[in-house]
C-alpha positions in Angstrom: -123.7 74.0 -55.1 -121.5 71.7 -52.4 -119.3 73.9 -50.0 -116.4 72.2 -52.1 -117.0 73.6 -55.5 -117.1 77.4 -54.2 -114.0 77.3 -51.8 -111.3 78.6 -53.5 -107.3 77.7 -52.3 -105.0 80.0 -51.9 -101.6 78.4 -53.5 -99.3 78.3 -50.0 -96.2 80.7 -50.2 -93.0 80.0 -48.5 -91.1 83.4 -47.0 -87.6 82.9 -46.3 -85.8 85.2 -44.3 -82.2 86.0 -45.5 -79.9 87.2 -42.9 -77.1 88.8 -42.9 -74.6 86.8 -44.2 -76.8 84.1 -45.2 -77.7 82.6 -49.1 -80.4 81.4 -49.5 -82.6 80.2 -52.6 -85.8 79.1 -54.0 -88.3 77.8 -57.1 -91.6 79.1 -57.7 -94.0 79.4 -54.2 -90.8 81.0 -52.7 -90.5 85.0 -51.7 -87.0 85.5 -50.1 -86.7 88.6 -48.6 -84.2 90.9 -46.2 -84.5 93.6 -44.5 -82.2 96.0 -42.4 -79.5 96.2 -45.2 -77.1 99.1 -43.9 -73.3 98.8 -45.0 -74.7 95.3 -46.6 -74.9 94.8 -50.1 -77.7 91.7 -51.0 -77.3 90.3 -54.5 -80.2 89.2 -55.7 -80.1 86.7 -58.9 -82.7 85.0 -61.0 -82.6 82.5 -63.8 -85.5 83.5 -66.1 -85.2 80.4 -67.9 -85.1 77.9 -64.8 -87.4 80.5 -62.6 -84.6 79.9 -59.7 -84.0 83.2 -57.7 -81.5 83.7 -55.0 -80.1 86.4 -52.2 -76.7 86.9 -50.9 -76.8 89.3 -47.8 -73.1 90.3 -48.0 -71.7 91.9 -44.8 -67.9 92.6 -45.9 -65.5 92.7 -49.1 -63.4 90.1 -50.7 -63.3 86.7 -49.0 -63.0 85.0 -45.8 -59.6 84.2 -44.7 -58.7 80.4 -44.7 -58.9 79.9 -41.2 -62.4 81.5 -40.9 -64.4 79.6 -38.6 -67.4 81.6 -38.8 -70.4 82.2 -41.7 -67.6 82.4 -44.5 -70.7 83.7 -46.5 -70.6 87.2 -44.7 -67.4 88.1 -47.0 -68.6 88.7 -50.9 -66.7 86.5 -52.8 -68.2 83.7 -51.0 -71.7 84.1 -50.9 -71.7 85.6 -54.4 -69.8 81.6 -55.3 -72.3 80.3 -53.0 -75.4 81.6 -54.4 -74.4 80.9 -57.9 -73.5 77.4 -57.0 -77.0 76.6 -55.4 -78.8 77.9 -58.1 -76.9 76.1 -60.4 -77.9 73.0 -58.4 -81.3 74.1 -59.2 -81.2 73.8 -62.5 -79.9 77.4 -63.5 -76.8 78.2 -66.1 -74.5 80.5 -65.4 -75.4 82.5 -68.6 -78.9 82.7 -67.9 -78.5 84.5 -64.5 -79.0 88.1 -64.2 -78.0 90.2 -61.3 -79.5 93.3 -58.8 -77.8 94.9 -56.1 -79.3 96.5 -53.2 -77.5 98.4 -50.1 -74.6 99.4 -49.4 -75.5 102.8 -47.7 -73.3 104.8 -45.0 -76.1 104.5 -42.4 -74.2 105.3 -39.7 -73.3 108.8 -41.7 -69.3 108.5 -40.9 -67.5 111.1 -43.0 -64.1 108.3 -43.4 -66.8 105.2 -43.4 -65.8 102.9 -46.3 -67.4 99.6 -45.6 -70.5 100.8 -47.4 -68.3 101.3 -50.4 -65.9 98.6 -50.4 -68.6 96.3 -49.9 -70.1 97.8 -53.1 -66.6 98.3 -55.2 -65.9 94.2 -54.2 -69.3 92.9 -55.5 -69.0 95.2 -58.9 -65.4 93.6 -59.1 -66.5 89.9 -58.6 -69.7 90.2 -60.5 -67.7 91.2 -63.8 -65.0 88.6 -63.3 -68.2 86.3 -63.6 -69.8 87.8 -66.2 -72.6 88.1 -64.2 -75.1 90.9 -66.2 -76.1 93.4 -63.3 -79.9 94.6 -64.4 -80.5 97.2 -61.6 -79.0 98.4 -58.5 -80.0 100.8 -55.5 -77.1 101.7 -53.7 -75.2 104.1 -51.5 -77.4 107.2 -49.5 -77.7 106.9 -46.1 -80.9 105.0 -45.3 -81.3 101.5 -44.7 -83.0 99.2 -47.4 -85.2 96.4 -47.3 -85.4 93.5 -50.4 -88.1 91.5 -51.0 -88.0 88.8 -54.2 -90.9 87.2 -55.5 -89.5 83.6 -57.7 -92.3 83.2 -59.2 -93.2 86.7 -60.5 -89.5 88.0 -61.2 -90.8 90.9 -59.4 -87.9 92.3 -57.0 -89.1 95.1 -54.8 -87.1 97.2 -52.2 -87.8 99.7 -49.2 -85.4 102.6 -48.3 -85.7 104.0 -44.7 -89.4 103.4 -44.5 -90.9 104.6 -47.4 -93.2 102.4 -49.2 -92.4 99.9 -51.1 -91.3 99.9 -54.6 -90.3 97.7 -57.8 -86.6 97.6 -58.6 -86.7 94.9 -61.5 -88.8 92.6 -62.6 -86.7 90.0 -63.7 -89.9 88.1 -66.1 -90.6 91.5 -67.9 
């Protein structure tokens, strides 16, 4: 047998790291993951249909104000529009894309913190004026989370604090 017929090639996988207040998106060979999601909420959306995933790393409710000259993508009506428009350039449809929310803990354990929350009450609010159809969601506690999403699987997994690592959705299934 030639050295050429027994190698076998590992199909190359492309990790994107989303930050907060980044989008970012991808097609099949593409894991997008975050990590160190506190206060944050990351909205992670998938096309089945299209196989086009997506993650929003939302820092802070409602939108930017006009005069923003920073990442107007930290603010959750923006990066939710954002993330929905570039998987839409993708190929996805707007009814095809289903939703999972991670974050959105009080990790600094204020009694009076509502970030966590308003982040979380903003995305809810937007996410339903879109008609966006949320499939699972780990939110609130105290412990940071971590989100990792596979495109080509549909396999979303999540950390909290440092436990192990565990399926939240599997958006193919």
């Amino acid at each position: 047998m030639k050295l050429e017929e027994s190698q076998t090639f590992q199909k190359e996988i492309k990790i994107i790291d989303v930050q907060t207040g980044e989008v970012n998106t991808g097609t099949k060979g593409t894991i997008l993951r975050s990590s160190a999601i506190g206060s944050c909420v990351v909205v992670a959306a998938y096309d089945l249909k299209a196989q086009i995933g997506g993650l929003a790393h939302i820092m802070l409710p409602g939108k930017a104000p006009e005069n923003t000259n920073y990442q107007k993508t930290r603010y959750a009506n923006d990066a939710i529009e954002d993330l929905i428009n570039k998987i839409n350039l993708n190929g996805a449809e707007d009814n095809n894309i289903e939703v999972c929310l991670i974050g959105g803990a009080n990790v600094l354990n204020r009694e009076n913190d509502s970030i966590a929350r308003d982040n979380i009450n903003s995305v809810f609010e937007i996410l339903k004026k879109r008609k966006l159809l949320i499939r699972e969601k780990s939110l609130s506690g105290m412990e940071r989370r971590s989100a990792l999403l596979n495109i080509e699987t549909g396999c979303l997994n999540y950390t909290i604090g440092d436990g192990a690592e565990m399926i939240l959705w599997n958006f193919v299934d």
